[in-house]
C-alpha positions in Angstrom: 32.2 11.3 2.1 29.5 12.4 -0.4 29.8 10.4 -4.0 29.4 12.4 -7.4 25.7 12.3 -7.9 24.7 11.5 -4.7 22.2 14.3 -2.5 23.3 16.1 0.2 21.2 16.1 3.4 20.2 19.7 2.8 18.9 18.5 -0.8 17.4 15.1 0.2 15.4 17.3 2.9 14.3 19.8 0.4 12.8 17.4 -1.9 11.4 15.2 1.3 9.5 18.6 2.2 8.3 19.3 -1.7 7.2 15.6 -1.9 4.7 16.1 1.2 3.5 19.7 0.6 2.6 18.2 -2.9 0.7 15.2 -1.3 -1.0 17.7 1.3 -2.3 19.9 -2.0 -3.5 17.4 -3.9 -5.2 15.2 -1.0 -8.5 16.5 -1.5 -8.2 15.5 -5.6 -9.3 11.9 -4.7 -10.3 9.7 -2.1 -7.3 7.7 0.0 -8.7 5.2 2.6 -6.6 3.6 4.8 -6.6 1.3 8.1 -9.0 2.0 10.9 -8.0 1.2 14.4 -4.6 -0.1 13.5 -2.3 0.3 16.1 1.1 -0.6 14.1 2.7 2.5 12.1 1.7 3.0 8.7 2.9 5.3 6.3 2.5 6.7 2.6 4.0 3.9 -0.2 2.9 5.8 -3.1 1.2 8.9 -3.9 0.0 9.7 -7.5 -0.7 13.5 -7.6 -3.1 13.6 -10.1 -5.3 11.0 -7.5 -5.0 7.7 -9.7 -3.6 5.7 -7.6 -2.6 5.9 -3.3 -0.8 3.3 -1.6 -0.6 3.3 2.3 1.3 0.7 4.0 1.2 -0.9 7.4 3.1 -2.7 9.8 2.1 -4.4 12.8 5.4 -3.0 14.8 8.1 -1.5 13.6 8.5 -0.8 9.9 11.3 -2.8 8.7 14.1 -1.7 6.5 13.3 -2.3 2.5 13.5 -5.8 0.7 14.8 -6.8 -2.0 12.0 -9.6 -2.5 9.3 -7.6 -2.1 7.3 -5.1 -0.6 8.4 -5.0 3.5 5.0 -4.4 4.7 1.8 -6.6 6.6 -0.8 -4.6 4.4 -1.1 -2.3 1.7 -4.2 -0.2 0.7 -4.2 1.2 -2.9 -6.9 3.6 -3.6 -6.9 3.8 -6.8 -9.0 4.8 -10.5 -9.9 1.7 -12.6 -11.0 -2.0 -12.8 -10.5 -3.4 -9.4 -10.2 -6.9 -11.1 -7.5 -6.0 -13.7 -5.3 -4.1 -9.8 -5.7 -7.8 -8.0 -4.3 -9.1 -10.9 -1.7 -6.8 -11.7 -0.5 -7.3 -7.6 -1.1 -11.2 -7.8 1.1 -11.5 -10.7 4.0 -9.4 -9.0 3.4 -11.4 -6.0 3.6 -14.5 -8.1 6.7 -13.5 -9.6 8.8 -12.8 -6.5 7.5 -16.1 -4.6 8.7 -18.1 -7.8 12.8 -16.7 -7.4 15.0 -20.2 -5.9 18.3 -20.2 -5.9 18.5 -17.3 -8.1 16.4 -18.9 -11.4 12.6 -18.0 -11.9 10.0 -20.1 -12.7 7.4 -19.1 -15.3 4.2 -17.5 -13.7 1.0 -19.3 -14.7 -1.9 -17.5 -15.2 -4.3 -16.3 -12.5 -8.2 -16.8 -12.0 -9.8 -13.9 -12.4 -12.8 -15.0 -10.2 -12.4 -13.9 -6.6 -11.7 -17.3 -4.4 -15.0 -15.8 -1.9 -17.2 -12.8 -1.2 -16.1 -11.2 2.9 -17.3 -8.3 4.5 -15.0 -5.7 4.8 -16.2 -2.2 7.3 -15.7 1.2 5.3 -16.3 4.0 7.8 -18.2 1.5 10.5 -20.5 0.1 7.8 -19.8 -3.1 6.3 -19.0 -3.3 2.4 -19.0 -6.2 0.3 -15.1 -7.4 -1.2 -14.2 -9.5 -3.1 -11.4 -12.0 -1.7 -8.5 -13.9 -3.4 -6.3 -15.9 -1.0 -3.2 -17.9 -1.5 -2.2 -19.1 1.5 -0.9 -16.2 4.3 -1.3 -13.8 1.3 -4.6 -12.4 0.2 -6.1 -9.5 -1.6 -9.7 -7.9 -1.3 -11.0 -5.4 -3.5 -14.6 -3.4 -3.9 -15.6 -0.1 -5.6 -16.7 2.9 -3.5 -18.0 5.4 -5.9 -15.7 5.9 -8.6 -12.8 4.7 -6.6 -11.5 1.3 -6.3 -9.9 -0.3 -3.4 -7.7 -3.1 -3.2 -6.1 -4.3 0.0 -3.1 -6.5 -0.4 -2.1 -8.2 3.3 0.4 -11.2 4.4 0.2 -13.1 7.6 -3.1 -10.9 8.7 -6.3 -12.0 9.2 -9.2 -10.2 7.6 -10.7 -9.7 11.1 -8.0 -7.4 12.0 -9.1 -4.8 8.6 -11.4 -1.8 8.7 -11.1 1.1 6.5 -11.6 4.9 6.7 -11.7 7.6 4.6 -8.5 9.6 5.7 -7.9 13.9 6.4 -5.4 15.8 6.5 -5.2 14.7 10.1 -4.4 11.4 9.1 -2.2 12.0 6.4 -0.1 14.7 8.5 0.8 11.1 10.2 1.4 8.9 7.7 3.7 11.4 6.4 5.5 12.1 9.7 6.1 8.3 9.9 7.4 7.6 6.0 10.2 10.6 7.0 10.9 8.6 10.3 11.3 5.2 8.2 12.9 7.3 5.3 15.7 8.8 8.1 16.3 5.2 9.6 16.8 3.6 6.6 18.6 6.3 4.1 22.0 4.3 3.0 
């Protein structure tokens, strides 16, 4: 039974399909890149139309349902405008935050370092590019500037050796959206 409020399938579908004909028109605004080679599913996380900020997120099997401490996924890529520095932050923090919750109290977050723990070569496109690396314990986050657009990779439990980007097509996206309706299907309550 349907609750007041709540979408019917017709309606949920209808704004699934004007959610990804609005990512497919506004994909060539700005750069997305996203995982090369990876052969877990991956999907779109977060698309700002205006080109700002694109998050893709991977898995290294099967996309598991949402969390309610944090993000579900092995890697996230965020292609996004702005300081790369002040991103790392911003996703350290929230990181920070949800690994300081015991036994339902929170701990006050310190503040972060700014400086990058180590320099690692990351390959854009085959090449390799220069990141900058911040690791705390399983969980790390690498970000560089490729022409105007920054690019921050946030991972857990993955080794750096396993990351190479691209810059993704329609081709690309057409299956990163094809998987976040899958994932969306599976785990609609």
């Amino acid at each position: 039974m349907q609750k007041a409020g709540e979408r019917g399938p017709e309606e949920r579908r209808a704004r699934l399909d004007d959610g990804d004909a609005r990512v497919r028109e506004t994909l060539p605004v700005a750069a997305v890149f996203g995982l090369a080679g990876w052969d877990g599913p991956g999907m779109i996380h977060d698309w700002s139309f205006s080109g700002t900020r694109r998050v893709l997120a991977y898995a290294r099997h099967v996309l598991p349902a949402p969390s309610v401490t944090g993000t579900p996924f092995d890697v996230q890529v965020h292609s996004l405008e702005g300081d790369v520095r002040q991103r790392v932050t911003e996703l350290r923090m929230r990181w920070s935050a949800r690994d300081s919750v015991r036994g339902g109290w929170e701990r006050p977050v310190v503040a972060l370092d700014p400086l990058p723990d180590r320099i690692t070569s990351i390959p854009i496109g085959g090449s390799p590019e220069a990141f900058e690396l911040w690791i705390a314990g399983p969980h790390w986050w690498a970000a560089t500037t490729v022409g105007s657009r920054a690019i921050v990779i946030e991972a857990h439990d993955v080794t750096i050796d396993l990351i190479a980007l691209d810059r993704l097509g329609e081709p690309e996206v057409e299956g990163l959206l094809a998987e976040r309706r899958r994932w969306l299907d599976t785990h609609r309550s």
